[in-house]
N, CA and C atoms as an extended XYZ file, in Angstrom:
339
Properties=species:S:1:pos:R:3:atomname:S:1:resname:S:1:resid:I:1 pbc="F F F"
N        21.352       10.158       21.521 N   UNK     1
C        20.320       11.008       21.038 CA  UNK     1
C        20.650       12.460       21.231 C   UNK     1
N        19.418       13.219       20.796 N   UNK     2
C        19.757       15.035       20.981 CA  UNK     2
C        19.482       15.106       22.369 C   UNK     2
N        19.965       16.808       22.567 N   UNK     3
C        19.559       17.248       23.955 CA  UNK     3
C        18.200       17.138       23.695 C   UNK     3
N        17.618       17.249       23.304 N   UNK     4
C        16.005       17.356       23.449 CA  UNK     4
C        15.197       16.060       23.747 C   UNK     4
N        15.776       15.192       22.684 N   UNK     5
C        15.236       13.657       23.230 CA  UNK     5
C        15.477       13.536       24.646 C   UNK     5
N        16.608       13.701       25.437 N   UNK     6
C        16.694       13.505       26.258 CA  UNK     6
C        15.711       13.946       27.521 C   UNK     6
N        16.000       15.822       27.312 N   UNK     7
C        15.160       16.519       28.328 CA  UNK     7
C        13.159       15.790       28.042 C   UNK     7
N        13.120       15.257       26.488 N   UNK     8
C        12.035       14.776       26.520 CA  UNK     8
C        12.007       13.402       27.174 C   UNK     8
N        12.666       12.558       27.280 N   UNK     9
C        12.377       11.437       28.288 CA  UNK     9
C        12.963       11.647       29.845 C   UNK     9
N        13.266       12.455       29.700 N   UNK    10
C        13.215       12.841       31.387 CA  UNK    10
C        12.386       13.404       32.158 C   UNK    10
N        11.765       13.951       31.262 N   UNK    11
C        10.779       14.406       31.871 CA  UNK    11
C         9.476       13.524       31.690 C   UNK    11
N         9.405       12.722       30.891 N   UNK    12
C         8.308       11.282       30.935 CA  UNK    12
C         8.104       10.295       32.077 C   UNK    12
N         9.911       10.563       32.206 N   UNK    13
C         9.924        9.151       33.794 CA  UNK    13
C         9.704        9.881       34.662 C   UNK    13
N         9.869       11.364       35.005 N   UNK    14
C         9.336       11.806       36.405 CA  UNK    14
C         7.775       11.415       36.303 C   UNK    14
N         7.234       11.782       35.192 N   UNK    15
C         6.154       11.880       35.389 CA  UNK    15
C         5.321       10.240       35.249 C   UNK    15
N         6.106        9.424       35.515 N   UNK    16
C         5.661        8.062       35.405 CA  UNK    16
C         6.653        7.250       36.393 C   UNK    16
N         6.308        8.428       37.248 N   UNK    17
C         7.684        8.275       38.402 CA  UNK    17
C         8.617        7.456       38.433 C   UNK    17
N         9.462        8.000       38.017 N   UNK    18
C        11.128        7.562       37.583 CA  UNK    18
C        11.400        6.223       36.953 C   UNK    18
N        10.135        6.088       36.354 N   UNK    19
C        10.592        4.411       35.709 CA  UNK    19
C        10.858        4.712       34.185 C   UNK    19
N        12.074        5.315       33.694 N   UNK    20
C        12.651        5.776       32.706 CA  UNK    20
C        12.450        4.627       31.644 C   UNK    20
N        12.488        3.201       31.837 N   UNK    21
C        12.150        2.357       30.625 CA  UNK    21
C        10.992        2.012       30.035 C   UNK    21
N         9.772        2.758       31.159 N   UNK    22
C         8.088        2.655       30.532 CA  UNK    22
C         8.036        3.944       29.792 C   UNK    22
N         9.162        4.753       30.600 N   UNK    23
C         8.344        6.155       29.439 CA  UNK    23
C         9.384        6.354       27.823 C   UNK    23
N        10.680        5.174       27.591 N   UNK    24
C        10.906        5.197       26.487 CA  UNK    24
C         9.982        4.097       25.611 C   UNK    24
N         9.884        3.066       26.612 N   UNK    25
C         8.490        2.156       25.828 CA  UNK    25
C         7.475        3.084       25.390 C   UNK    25
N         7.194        4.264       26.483 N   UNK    26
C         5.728        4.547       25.703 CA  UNK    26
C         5.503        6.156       24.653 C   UNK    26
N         7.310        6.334       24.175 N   UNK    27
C         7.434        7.273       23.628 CA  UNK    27
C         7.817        6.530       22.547 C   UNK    27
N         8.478        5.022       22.202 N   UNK    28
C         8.510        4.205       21.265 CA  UNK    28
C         7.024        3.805       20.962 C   UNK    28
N         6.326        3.593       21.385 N   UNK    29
C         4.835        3.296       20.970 CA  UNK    29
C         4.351        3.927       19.962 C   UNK    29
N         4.409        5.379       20.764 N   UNK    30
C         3.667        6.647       20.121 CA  UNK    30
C         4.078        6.864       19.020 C   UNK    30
N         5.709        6.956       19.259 N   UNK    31
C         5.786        7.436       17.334 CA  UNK    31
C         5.236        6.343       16.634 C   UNK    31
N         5.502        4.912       16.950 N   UNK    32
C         5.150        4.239       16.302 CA  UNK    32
C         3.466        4.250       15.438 C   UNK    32
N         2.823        4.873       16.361 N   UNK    33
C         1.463        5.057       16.164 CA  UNK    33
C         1.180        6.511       15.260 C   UNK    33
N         1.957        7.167       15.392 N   UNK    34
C         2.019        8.005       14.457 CA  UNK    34
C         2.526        7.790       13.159 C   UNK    34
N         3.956        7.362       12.880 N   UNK    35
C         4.056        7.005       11.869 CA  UNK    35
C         3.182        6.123       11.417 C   UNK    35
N         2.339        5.431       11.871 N   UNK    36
C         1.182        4.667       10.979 CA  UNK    36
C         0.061        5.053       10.451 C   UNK    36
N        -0.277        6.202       11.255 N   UNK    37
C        -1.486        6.862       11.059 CA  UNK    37
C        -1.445        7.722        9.993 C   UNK    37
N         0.227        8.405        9.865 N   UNK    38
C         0.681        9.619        8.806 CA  UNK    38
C         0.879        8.538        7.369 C   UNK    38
N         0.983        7.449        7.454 N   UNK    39
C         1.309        6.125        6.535 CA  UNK    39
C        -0.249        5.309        5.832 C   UNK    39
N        -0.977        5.627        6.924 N   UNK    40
C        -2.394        5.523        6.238 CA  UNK    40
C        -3.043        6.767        5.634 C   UNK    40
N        -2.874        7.898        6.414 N   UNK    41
C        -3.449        9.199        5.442 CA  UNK    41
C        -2.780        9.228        4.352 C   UNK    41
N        -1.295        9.030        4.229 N   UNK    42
C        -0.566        9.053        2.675 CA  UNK    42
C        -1.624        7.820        1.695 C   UNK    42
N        -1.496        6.965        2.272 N   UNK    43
C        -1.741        5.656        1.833 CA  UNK    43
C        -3.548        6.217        0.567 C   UNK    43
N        -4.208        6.876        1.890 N   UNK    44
C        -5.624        7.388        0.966 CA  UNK    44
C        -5.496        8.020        0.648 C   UNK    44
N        -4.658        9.409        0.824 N   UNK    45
C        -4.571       10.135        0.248 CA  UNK    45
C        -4.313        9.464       -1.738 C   UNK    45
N        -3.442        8.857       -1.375 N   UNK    46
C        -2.826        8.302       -3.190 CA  UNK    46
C        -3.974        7.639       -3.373 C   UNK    46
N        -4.869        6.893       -2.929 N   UNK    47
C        -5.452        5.693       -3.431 CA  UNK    47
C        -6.960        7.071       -4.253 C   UNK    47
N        -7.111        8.254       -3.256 N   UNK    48
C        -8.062        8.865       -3.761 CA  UNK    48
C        -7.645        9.301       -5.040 C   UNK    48
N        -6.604        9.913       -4.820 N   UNK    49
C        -5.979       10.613       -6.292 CA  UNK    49
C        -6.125        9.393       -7.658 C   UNK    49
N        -5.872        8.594       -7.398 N   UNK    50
C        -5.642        7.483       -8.524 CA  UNK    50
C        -7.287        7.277       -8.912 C   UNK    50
N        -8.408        6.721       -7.701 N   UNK    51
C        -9.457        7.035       -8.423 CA  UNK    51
C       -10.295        7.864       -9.494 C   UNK    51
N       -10.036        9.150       -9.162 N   UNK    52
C       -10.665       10.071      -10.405 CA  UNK    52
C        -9.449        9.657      -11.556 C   UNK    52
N        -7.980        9.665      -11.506 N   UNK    53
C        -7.301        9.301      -13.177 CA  UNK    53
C        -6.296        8.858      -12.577 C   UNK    53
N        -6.453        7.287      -13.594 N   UNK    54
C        -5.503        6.592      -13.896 CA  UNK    54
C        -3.901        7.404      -13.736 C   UNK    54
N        -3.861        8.356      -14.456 N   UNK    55
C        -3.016        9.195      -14.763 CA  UNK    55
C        -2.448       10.145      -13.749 C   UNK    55
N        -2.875       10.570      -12.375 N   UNK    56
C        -2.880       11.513      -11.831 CA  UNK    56
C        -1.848       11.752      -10.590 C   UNK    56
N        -0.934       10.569      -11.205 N   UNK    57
C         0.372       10.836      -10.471 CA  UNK    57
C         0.969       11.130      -11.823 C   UNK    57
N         0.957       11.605      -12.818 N   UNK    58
C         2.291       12.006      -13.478 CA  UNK    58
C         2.967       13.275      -13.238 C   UNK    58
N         1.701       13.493      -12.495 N   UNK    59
C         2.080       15.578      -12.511 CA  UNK    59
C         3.078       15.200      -11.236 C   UNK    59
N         3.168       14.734      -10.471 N   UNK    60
C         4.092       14.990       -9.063 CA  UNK    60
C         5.303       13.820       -9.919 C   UNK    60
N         5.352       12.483      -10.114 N   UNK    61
C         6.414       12.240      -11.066 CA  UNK    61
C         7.849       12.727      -11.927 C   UNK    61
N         6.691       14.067      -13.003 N   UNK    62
C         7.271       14.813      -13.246 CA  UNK    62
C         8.026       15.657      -12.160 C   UNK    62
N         7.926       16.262      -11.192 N   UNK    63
C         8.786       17.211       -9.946 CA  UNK    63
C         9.637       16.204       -9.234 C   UNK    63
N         9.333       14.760       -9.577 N   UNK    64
C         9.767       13.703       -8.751 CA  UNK    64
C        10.148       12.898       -9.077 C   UNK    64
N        11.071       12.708       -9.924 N   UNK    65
C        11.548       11.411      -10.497 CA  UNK    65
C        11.934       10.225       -9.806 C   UNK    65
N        12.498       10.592       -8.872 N   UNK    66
C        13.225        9.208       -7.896 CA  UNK    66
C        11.880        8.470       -7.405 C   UNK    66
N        10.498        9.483       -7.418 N   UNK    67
C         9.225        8.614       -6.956 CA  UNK    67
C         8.775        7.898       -8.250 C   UNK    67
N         9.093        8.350       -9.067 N   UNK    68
C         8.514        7.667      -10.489 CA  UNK    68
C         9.345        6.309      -10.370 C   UNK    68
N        10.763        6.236      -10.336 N   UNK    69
C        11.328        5.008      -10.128 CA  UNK    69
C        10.874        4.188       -9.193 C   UNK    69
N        10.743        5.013       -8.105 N   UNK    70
C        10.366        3.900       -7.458 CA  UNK    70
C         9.575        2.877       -7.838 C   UNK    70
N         8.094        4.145       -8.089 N   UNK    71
C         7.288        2.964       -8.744 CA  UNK    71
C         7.207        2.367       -9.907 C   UNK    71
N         8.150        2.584      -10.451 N   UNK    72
C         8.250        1.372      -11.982 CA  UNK    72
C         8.927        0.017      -11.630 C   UNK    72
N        10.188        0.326      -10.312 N   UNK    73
C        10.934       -0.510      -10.035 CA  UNK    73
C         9.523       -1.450       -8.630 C   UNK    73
N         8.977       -0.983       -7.870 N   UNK    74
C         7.899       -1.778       -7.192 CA  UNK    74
C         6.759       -2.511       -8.508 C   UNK    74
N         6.689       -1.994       -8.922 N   UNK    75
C         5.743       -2.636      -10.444 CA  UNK    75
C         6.102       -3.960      -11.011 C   UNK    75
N         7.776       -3.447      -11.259 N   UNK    76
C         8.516       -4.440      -11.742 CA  UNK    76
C         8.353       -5.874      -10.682 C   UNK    76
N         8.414       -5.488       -9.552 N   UNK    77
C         8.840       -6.644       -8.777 CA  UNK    77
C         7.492       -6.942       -8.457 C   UNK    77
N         6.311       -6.463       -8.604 N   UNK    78
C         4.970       -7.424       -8.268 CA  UNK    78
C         4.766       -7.868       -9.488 C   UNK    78
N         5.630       -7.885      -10.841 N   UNK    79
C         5.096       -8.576      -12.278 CA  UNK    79
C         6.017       -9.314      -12.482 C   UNK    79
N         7.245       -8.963      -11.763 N   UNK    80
C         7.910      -10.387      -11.552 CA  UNK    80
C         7.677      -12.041      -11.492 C   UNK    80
N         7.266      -12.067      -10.322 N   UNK    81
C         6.718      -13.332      -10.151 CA  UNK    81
C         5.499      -14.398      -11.189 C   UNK    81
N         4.998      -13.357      -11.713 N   UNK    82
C         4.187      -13.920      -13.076 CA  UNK    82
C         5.125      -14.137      -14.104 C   UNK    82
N         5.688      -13.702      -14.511 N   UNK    83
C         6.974      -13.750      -15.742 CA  UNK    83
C         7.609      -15.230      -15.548 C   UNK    83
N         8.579      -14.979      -14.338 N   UNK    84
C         9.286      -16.198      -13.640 CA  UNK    84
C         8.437      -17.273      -13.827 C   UNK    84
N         6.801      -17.017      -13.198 N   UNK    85
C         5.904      -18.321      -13.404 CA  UNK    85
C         5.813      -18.944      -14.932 C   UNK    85
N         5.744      -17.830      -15.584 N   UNK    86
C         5.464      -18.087      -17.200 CA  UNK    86
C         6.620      -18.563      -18.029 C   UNK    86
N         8.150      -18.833      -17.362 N   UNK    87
C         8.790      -18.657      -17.905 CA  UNK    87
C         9.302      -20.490      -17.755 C   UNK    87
N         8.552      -20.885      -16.493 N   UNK    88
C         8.988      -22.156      -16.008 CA  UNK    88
C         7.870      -23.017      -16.729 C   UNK    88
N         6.602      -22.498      -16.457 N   UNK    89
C         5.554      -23.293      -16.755 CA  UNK    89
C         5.811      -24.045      -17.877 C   UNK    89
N         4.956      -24.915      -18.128 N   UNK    90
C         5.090      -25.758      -19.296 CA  UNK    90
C         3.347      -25.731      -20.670 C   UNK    90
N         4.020      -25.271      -21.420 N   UNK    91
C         3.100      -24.925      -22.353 CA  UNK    91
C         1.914      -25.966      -22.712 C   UNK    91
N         2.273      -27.445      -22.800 N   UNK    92
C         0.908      -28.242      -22.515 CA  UNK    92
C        -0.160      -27.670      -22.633 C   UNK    92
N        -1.094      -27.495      -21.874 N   UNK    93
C        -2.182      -26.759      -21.290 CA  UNK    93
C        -2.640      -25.552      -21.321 C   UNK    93
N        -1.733      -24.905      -22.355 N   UNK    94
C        -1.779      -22.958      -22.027 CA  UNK    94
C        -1.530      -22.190      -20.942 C   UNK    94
N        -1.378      -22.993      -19.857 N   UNK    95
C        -0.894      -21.994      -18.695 CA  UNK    95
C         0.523      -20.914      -18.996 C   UNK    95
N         1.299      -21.576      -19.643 N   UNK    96
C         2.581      -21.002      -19.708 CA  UNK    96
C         1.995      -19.303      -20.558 C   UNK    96
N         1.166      -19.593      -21.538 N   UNK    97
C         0.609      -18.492      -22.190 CA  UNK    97
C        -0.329      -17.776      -21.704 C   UNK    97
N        -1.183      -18.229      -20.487 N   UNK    98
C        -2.425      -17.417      -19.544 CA  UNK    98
C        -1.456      -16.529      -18.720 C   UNK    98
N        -0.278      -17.086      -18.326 N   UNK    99
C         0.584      -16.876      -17.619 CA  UNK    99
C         1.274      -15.239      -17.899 C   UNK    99
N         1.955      -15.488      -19.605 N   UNK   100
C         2.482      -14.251      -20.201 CA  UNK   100
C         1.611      -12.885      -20.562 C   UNK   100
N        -0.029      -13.646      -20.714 N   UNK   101
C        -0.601      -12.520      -21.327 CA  UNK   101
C        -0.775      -12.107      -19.941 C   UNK   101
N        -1.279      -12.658      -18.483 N   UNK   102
C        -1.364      -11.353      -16.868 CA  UNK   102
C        -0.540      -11.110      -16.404 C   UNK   102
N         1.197      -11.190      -17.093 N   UNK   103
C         1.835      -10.212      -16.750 CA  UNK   103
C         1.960       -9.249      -17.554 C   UNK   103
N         1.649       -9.226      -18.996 N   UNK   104
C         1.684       -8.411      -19.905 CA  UNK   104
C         0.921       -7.005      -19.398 C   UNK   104
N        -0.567       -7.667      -19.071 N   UNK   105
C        -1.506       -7.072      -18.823 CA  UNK   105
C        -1.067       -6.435      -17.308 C   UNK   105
N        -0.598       -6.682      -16.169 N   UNK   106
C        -0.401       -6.403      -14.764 CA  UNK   106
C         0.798       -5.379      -15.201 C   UNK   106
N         1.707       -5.734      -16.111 N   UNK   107
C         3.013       -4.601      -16.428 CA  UNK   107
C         2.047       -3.207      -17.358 C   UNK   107
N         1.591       -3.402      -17.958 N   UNK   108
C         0.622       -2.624      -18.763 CA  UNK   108
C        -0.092       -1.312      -17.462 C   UNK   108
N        -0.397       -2.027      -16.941 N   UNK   109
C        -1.306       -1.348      -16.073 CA  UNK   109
C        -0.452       -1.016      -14.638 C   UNK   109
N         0.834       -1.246      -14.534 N   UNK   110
C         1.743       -0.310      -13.678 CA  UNK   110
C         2.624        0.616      -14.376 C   UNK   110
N         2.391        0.587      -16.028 N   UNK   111
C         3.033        1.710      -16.415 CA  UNK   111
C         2.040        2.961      -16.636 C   UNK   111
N         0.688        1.995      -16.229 N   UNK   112
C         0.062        3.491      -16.511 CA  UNK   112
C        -0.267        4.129      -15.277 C   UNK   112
N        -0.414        3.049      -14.150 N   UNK   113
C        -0.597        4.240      -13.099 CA  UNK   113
C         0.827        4.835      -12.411 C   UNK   113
């Protein structure tokens, strides 16, 4: 690690008197708890934006392309599994076709948000 990580867990185990493996446990915790918390504010943050428009990630998209891929390529792979289903199913019954039109519809609706 950096000098700093360091002088920062050294100074954790004094203060948890010298038991240097509770205070990297409890500096592994923390970020951990942070990165979740900064992972849920992102998380609403997007989910608010998308409420008022469908549309309202294109503007950052546009500045962001590699995020736009991303999400066409995550889209792709949750409409996956309907396709694959539709592709095995057996037409009999119409499933094979209930099948094609909710991925049609599930791909439809990850190209628009």
């Amino acid at each position: 690690g950096s000098p700093g990580a360091s002088v920062i867990l050294a100074a954790a185990g004094l203060a948890l008197g010298g038991r240097r493996d509770l205070a990297l446990a409890a500096l592994g915790v923390g970020s951990c708890a942070l990165f979740a918390m900064h992972f849920r504010a992102s998380r609403l943050a997007l989910l608010e934006r998308r409420s008022k428009d469908a549309t309202s990630e294109w503007g950052r998209f546009a500045d962001k392309p590699g995020a736009r891929t991303r999400a066409l390529l995550s889209g792709l792979v949750r409409t996956a599994p309907l396709v694959l289903r539709a592709k095995f199913a057996r037409e009999e019954n119409g499933k094979a076709s209930e099948l094609r039109r909710a991925a049609g519809e599930r791909l439809a609706e990850e190209l628009i948000r």
